[in-house]
C-alpha positions in Angstrom: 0.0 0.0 0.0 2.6 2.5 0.6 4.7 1.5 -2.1 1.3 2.2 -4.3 0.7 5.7 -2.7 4.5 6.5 -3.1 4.1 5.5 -7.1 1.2 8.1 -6.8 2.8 10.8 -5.8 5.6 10.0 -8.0 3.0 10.4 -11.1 2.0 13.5 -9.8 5.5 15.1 -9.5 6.1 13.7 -12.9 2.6 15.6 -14.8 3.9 18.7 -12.7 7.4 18.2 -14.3 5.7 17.6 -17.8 3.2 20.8 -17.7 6.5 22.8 -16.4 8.4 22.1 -19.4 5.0 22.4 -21.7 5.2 25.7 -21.1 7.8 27.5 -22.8 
């Protein structure tokens, strides 16, 4: 289970990453 939430919030950090770099 925590391995599961800790993939989640690795997503999340990842789709912030990707809209970061989307923007310029």
């Amino acid at each position: 289970m925590a391995k599961f939430k800790l993939d989640e919030i690795d997503h999340q950090i990842l789709d912030m990453l990707i809209d970061n770099t989307r923007i310029p």
